[in-house]
Biopython code that builds the backbone (N, CA, C, O; Angstrom):
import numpy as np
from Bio.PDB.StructureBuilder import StructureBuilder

atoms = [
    (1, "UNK", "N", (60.555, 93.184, 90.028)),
    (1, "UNK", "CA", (61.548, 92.209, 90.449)),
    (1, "UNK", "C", (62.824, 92.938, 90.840)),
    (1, "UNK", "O", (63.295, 93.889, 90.215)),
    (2, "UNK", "N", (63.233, 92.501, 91.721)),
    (2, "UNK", "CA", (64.790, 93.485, 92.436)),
    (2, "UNK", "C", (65.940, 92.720, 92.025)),
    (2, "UNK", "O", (65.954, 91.528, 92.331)),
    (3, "UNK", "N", (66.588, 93.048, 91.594)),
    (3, "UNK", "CA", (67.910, 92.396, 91.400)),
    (3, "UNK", "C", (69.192, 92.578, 92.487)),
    (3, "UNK", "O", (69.522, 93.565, 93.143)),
    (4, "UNK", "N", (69.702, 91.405, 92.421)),
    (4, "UNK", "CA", (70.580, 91.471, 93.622)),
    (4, "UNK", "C", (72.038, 92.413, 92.837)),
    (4, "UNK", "O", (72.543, 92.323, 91.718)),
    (5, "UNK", "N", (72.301, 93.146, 93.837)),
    (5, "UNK", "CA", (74.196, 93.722, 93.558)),
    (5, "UNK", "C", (74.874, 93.230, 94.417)),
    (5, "UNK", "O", (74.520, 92.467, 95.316)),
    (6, "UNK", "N", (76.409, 93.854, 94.068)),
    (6, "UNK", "CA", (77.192, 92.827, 94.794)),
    (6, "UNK", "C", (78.282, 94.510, 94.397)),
    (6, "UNK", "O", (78.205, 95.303, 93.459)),
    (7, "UNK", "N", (79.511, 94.445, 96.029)),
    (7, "UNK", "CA", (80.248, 95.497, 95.904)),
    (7, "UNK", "C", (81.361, 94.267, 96.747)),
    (7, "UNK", "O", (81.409, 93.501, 97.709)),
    (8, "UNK", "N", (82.217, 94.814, 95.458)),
    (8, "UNK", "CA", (83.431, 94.385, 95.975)),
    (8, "UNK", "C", (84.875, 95.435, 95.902)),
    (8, "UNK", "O", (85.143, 96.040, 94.864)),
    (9, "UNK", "N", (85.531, 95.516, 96.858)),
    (9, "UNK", "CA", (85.801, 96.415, 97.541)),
    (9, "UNK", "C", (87.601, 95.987, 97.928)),
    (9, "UNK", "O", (87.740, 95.424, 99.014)),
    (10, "UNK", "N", (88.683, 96.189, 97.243)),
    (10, "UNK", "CA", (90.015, 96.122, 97.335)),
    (10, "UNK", "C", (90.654, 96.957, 98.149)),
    (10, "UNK", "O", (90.820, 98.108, 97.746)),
    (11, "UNK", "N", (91.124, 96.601, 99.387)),
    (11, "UNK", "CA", (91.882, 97.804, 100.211)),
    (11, "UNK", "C", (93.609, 97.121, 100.961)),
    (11, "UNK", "O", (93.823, 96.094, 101.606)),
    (12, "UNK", "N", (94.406, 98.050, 100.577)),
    (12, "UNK", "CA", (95.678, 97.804, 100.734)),
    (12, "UNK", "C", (96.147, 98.577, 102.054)),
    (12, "UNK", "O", (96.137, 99.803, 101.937)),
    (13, "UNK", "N", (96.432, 98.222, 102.917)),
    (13, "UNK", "CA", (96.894, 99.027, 104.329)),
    (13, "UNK", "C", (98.472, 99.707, 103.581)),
    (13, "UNK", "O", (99.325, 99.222, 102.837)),
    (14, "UNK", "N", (98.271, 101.146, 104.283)),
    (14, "UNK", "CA", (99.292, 101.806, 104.116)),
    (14, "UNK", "C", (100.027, 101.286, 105.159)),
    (14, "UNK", "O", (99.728, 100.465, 106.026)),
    (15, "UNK", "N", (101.094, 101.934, 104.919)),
    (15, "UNK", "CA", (102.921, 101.133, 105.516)),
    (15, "UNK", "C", (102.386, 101.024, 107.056)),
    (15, "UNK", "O", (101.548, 101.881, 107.336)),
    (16, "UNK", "N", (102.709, 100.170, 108.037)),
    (16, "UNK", "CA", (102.286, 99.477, 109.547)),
    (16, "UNK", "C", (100.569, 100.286, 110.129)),
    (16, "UNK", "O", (100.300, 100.747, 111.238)),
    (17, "UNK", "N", (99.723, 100.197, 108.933)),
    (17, "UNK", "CA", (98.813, 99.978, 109.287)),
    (17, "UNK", "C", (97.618, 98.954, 109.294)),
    (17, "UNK", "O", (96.528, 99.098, 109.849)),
    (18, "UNK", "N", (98.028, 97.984, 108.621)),
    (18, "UNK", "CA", (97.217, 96.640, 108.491)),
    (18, "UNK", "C", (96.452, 96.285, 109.701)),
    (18, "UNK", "O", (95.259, 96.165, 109.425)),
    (19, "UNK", "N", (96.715, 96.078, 110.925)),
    (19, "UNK", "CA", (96.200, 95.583, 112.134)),
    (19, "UNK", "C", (95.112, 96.816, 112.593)),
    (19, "UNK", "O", (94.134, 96.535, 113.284)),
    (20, "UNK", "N", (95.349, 98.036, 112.194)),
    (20, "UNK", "CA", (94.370, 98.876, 112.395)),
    (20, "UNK", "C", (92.933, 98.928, 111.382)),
    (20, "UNK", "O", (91.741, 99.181, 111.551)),
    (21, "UNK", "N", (93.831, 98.526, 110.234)),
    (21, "UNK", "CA", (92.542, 98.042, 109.218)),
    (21, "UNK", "C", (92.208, 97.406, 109.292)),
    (21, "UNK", "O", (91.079, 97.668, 108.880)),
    (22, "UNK", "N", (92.211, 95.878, 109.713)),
    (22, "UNK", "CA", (92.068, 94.837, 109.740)),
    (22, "UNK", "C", (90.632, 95.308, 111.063)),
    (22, "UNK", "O", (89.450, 95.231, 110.727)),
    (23, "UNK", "N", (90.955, 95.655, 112.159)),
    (23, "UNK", "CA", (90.548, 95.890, 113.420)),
    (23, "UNK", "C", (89.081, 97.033, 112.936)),
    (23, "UNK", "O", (88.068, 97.088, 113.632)),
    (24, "UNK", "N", (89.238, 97.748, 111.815)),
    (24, "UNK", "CA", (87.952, 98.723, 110.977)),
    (24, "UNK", "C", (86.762, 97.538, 110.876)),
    (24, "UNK", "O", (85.720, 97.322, 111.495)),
    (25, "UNK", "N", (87.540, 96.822, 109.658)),
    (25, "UNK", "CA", (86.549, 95.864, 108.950)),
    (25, "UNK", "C", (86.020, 95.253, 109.329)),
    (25, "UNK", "O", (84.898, 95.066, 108.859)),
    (26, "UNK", "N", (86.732, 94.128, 111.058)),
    (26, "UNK", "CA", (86.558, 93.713, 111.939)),
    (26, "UNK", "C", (85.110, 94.483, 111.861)),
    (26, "UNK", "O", (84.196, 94.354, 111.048)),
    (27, "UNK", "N", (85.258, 95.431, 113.146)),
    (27, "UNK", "CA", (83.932, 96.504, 113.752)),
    (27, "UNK", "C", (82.578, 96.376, 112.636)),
    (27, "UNK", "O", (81.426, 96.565, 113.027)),
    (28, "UNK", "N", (82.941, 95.995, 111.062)),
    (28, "UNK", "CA", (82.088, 96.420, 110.105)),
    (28, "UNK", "C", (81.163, 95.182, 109.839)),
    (28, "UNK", "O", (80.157, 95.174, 109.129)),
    (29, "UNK", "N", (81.717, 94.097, 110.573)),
    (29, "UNK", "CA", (81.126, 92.622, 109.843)),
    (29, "UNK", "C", (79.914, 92.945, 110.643)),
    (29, "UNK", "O", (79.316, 93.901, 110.148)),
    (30, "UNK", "N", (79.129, 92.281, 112.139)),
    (30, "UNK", "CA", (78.054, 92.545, 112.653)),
    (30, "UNK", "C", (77.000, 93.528, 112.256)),
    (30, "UNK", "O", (75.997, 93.134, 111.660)),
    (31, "UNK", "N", (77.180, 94.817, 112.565)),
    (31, "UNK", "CA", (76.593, 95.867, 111.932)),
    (31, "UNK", "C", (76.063, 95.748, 110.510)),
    (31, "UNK", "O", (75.008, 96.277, 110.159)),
    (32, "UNK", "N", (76.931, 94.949, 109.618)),
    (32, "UNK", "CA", (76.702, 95.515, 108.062)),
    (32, "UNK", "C", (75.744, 93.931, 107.900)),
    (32, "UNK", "O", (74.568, 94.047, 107.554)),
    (33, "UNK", "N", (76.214, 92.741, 108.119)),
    (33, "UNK", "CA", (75.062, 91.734, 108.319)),
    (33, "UNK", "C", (73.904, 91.914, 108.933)),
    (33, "UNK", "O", (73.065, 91.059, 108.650)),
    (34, "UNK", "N", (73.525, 92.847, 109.779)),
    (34, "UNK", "CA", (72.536, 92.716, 110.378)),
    (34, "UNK", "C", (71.511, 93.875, 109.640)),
    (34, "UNK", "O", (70.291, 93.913, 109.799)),
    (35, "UNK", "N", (72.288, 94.772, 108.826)),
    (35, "UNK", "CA", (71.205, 94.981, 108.013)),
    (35, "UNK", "C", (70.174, 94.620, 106.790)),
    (35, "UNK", "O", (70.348, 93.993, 105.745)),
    (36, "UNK", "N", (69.082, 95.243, 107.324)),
    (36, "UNK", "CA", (67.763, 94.912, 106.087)),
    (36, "UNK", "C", (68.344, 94.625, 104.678)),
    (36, "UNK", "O", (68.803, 95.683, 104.246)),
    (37, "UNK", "N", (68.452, 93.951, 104.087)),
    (37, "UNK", "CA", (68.404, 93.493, 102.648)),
    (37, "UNK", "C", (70.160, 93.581, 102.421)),
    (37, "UNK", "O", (70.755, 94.032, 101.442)),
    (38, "UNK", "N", (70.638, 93.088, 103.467)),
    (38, "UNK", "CA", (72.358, 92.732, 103.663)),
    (38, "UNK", "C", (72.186, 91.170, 103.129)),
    (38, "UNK", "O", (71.270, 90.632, 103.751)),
    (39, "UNK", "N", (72.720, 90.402, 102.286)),
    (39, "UNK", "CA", (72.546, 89.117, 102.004)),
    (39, "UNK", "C", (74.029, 88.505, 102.198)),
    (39, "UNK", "O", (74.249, 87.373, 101.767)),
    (40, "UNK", "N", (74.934, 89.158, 102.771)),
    (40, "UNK", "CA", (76.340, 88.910, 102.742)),
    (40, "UNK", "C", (77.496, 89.608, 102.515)),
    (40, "UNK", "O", (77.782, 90.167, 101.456)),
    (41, "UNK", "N", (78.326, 89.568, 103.762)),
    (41, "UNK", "CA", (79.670, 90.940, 103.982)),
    (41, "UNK", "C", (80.334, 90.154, 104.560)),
    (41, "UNK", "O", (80.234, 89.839, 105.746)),
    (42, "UNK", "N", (81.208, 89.693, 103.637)),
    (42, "UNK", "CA", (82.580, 89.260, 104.056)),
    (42, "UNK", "C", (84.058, 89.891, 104.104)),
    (42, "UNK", "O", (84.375, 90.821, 103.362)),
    (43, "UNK", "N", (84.824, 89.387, 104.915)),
    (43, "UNK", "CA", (86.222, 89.610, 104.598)),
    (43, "UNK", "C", (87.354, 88.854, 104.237)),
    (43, "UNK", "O", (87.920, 88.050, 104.978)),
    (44, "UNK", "N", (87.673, 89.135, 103.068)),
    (44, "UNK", "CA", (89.262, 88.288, 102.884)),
    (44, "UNK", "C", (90.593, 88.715, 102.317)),
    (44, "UNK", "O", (90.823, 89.471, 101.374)),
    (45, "UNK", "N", (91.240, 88.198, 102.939)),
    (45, "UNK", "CA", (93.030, 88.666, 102.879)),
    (45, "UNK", "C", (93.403, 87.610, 102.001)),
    (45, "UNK", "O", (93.011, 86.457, 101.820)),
    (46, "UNK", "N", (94.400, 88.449, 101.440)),
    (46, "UNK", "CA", (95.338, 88.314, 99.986)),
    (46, "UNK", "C", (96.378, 86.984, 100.664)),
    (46, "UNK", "O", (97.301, 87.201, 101.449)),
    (47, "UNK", "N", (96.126, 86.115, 100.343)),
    (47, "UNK", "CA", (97.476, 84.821, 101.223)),
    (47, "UNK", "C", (98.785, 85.629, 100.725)),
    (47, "UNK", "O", (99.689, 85.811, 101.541)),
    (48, "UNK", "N", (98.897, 86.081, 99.504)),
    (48, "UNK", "CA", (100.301, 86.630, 98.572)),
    (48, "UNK", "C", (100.560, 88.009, 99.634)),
    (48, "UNK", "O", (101.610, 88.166, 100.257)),
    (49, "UNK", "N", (99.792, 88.626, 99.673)),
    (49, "UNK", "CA", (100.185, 90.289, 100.487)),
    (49, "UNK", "C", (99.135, 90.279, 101.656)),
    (49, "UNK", "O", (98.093, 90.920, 101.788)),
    (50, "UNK", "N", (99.611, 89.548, 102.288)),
    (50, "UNK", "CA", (98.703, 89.964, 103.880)),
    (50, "UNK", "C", (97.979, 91.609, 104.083)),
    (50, "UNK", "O", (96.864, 91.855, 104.545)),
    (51, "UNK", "N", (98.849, 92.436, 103.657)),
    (51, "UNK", "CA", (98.063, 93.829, 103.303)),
    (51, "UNK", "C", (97.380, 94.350, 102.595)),
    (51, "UNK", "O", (97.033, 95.524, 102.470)),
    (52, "UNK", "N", (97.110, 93.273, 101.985)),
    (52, "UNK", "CA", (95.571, 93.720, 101.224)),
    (52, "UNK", "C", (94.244, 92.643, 101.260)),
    (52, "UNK", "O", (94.325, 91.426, 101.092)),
    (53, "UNK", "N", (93.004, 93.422, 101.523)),
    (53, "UNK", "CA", (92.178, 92.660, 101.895)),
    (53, "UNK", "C", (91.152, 93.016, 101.099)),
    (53, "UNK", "O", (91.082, 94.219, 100.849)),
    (54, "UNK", "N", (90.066, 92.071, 100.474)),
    (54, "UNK", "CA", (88.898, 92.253, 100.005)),
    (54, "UNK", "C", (87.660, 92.127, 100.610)),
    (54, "UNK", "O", (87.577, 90.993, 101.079)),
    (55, "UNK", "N", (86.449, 92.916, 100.855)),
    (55, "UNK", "CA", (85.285, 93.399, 100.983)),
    (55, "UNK", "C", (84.607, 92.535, 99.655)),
    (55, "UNK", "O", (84.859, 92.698, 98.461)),
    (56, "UNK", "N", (83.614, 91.513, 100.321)),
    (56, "UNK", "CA", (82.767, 90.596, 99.298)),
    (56, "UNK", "C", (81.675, 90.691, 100.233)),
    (56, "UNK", "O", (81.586, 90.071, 101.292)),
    (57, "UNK", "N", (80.505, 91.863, 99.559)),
    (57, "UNK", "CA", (79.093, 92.060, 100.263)),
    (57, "UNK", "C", (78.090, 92.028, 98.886)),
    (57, "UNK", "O", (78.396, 92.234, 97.712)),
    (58, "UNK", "N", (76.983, 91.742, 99.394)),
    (58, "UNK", "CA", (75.895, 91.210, 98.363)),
    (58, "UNK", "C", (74.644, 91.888, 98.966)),
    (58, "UNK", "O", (74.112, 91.629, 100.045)),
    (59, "UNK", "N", (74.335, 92.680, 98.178)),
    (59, "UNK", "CA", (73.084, 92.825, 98.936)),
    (59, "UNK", "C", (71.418, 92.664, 98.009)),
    (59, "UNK", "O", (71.637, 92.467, 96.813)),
    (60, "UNK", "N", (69.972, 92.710, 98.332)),
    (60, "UNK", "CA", (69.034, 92.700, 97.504)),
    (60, "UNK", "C", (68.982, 93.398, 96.404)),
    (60, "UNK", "O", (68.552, 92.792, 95.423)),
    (61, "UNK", "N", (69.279, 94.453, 96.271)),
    (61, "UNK", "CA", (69.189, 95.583, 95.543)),
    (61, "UNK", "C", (70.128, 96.836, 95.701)),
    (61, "UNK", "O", (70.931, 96.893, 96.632)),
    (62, "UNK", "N", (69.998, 97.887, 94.721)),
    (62, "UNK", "CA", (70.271, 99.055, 95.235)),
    (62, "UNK", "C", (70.326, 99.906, 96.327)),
    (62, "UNK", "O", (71.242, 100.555, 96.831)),
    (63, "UNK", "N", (68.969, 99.744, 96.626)),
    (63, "UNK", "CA", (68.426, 100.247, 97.580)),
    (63, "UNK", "C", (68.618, 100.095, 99.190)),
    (63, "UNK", "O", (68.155, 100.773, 100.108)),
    (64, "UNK", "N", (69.543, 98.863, 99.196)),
    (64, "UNK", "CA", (70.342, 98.320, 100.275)),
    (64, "UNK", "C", (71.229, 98.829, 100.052)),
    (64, "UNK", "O", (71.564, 99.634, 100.921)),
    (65, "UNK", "N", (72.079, 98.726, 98.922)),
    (65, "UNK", "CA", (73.581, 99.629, 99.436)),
    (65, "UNK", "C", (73.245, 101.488, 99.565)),
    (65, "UNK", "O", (74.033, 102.291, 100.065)),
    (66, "UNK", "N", (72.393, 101.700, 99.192)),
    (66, "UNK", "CA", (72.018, 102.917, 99.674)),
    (66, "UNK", "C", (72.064, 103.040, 101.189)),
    (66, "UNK", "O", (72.752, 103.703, 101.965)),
    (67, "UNK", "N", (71.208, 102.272, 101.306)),
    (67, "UNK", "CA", (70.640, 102.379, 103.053)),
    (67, "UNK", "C", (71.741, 102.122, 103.965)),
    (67, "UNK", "O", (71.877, 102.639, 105.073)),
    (68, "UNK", "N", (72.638, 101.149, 103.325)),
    (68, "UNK", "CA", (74.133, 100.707, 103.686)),
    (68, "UNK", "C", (75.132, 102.031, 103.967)),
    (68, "UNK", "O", (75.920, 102.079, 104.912)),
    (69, "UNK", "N", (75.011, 102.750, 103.294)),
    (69, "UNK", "CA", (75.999, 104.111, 102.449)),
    (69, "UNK", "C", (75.373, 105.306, 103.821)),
    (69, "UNK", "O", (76.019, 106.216, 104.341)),
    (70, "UNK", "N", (73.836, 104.857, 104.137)),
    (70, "UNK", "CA", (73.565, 105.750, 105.077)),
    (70, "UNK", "C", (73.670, 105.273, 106.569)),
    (70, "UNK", "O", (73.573, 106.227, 107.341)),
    (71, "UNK", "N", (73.825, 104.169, 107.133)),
    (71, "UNK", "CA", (74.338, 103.712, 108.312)),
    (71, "UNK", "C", (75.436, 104.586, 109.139)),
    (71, "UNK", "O", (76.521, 104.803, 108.600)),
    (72, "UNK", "N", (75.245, 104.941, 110.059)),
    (72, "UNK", "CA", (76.329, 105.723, 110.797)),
    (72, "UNK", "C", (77.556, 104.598, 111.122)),
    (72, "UNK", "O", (78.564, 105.263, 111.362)),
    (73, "UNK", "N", (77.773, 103.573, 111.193)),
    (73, "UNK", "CA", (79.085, 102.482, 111.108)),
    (73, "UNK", "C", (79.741, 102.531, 109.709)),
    (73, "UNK", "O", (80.917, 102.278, 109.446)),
    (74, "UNK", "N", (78.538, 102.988, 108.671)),
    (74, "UNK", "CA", (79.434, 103.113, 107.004)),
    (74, "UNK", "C", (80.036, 104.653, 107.077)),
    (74, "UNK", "O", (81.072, 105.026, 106.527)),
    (75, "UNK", "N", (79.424, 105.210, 107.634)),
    (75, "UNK", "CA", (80.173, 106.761, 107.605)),
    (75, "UNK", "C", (81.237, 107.035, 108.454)),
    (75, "UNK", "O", (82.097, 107.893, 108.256)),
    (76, "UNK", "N", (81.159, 106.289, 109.398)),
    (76, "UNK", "CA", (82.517, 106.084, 110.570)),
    (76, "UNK", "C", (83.368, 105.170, 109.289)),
    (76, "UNK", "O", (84.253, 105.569, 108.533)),
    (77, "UNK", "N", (83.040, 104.482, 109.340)),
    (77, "UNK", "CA", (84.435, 103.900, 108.240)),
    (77, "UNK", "C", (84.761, 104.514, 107.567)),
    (77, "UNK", "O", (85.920, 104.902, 107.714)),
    (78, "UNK", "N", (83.931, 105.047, 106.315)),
    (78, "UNK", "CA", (84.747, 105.598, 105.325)),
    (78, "UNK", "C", (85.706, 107.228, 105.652)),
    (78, "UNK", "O", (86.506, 107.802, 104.913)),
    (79, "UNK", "N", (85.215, 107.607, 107.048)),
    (79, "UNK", "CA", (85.841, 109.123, 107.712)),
    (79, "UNK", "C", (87.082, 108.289, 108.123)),
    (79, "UNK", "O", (88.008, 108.996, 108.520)),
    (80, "UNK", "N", (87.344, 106.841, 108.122)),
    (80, "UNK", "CA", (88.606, 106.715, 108.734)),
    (80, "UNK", "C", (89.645, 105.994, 107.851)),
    (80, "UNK", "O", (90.862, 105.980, 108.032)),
    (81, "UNK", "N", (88.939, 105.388, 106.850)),
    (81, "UNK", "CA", (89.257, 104.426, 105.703)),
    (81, "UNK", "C", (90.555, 104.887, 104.912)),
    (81, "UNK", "O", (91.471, 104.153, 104.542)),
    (82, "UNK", "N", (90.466, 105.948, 104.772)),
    (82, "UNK", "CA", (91.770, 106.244, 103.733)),
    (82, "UNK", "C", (92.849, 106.651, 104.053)),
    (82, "UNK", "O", (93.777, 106.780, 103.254)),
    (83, "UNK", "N", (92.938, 107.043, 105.818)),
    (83, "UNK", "CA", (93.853, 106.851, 106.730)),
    (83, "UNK", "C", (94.735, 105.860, 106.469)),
    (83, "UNK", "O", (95.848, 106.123, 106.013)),
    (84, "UNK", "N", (94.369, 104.706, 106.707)),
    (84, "UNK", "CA", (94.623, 103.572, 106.638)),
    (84, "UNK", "C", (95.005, 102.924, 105.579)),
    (84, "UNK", "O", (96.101, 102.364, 105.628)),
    (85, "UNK", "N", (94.137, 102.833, 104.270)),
    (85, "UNK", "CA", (94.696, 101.773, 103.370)),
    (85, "UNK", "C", (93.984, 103.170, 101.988)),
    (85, "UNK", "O", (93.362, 104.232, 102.005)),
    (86, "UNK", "N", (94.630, 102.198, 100.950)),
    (86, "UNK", "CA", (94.267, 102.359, 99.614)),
    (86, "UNK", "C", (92.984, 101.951, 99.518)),
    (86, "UNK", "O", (92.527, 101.391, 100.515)),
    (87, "UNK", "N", (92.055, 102.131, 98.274)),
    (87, "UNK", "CA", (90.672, 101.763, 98.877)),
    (87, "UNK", "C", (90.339, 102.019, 97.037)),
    (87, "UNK", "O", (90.631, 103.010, 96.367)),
    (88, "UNK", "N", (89.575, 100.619, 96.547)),
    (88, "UNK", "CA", (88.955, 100.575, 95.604)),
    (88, "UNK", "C", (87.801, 100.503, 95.273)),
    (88, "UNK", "O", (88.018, 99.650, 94.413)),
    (89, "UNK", "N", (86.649, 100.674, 95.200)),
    (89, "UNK", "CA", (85.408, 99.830, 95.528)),
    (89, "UNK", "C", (84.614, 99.710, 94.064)),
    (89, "UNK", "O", (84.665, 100.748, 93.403)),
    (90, "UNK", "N", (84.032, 98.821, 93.579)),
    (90, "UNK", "CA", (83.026, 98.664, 92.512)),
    (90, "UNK", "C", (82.391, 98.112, 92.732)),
    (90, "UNK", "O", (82.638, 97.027, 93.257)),
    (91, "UNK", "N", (80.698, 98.695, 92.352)),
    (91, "UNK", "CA", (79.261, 98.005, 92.425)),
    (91, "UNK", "C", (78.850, 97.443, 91.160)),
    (91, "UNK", "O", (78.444, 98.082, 90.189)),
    (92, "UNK", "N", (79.021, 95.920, 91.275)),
    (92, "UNK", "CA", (78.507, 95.197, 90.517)),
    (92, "UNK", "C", (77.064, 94.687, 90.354)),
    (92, "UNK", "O", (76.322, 94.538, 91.324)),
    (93, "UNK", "N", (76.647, 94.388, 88.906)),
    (93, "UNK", "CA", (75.127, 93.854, 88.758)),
    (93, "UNK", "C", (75.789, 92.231, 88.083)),
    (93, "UNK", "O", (76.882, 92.094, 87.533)),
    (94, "UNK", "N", (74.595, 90.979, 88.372)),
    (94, "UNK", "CA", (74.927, 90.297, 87.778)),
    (94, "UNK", "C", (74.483, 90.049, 86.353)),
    (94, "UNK", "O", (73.364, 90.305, 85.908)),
    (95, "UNK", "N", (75.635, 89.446, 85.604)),
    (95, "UNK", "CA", (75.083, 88.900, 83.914)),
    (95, "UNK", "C", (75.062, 87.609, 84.214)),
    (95, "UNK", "O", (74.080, 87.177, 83.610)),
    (96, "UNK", "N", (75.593, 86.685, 84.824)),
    (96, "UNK", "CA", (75.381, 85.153, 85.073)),
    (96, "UNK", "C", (75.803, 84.506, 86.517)),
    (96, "UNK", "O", (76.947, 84.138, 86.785)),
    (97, "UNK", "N", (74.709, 84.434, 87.378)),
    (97, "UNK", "CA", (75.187, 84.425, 88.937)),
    (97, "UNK", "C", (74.224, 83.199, 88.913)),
    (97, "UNK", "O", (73.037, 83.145, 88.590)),
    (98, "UNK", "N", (75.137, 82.164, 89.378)),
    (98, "UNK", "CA", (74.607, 80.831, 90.096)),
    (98, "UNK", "C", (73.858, 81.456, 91.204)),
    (98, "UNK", "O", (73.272, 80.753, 92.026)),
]
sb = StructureBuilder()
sb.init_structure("model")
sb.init_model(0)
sb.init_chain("A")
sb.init_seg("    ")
for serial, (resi, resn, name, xyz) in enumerate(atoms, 1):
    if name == "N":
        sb.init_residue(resn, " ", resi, " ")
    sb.init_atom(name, np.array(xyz, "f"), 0.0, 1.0, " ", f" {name:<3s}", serial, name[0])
structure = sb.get_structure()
């Protein structure tokens, strides 16, 4: 049985770079949905600090964010990612998921 994970992902644009980050994550939605055992990659901004935005992706298993981690659009991001913003990320398992 595979269990689903879930990575959620806190990133703060450094000083007048928001619209360039914003414009990353942008590029990242298509690509990262359309992969195999992608169950959901969203984006959302902080209403309080417009410069910071959260990464809410779900995928089947491990083995998806692996395959995720090996995508040439995930390696272009993260070569450009810290340019740009602060960057948190944690891979979660669930203990009680509706």
């Amino acid at each position: 049985m595979s269990t689903n994970a879930k990575i959620m992902a806190v990133l703060t644009a450094r000083p007048g770079k928001a619209g360039e980050l914003a414009a990353l994550l942008s590029g990242m939605v298509a690509p990262s949905r359309a992969e195999p055992g992608n169950l959901r990659w969203d984006i959302w901004q902080d209403q309080a600090d417009p410069q910071r935005f959260v990464l809410d992706e779900l995928y089947s298993d491990d083995a998806a964010i692996a395959a995720h981690r090996a995508t040439p659009h995930f390696t272009d991001y993260l070569a450009r990612v810290n340019d740009l913003a602060e960057r948190t990320a944690i891979v979660l398992s669930p203990v009680s998921v509706a």
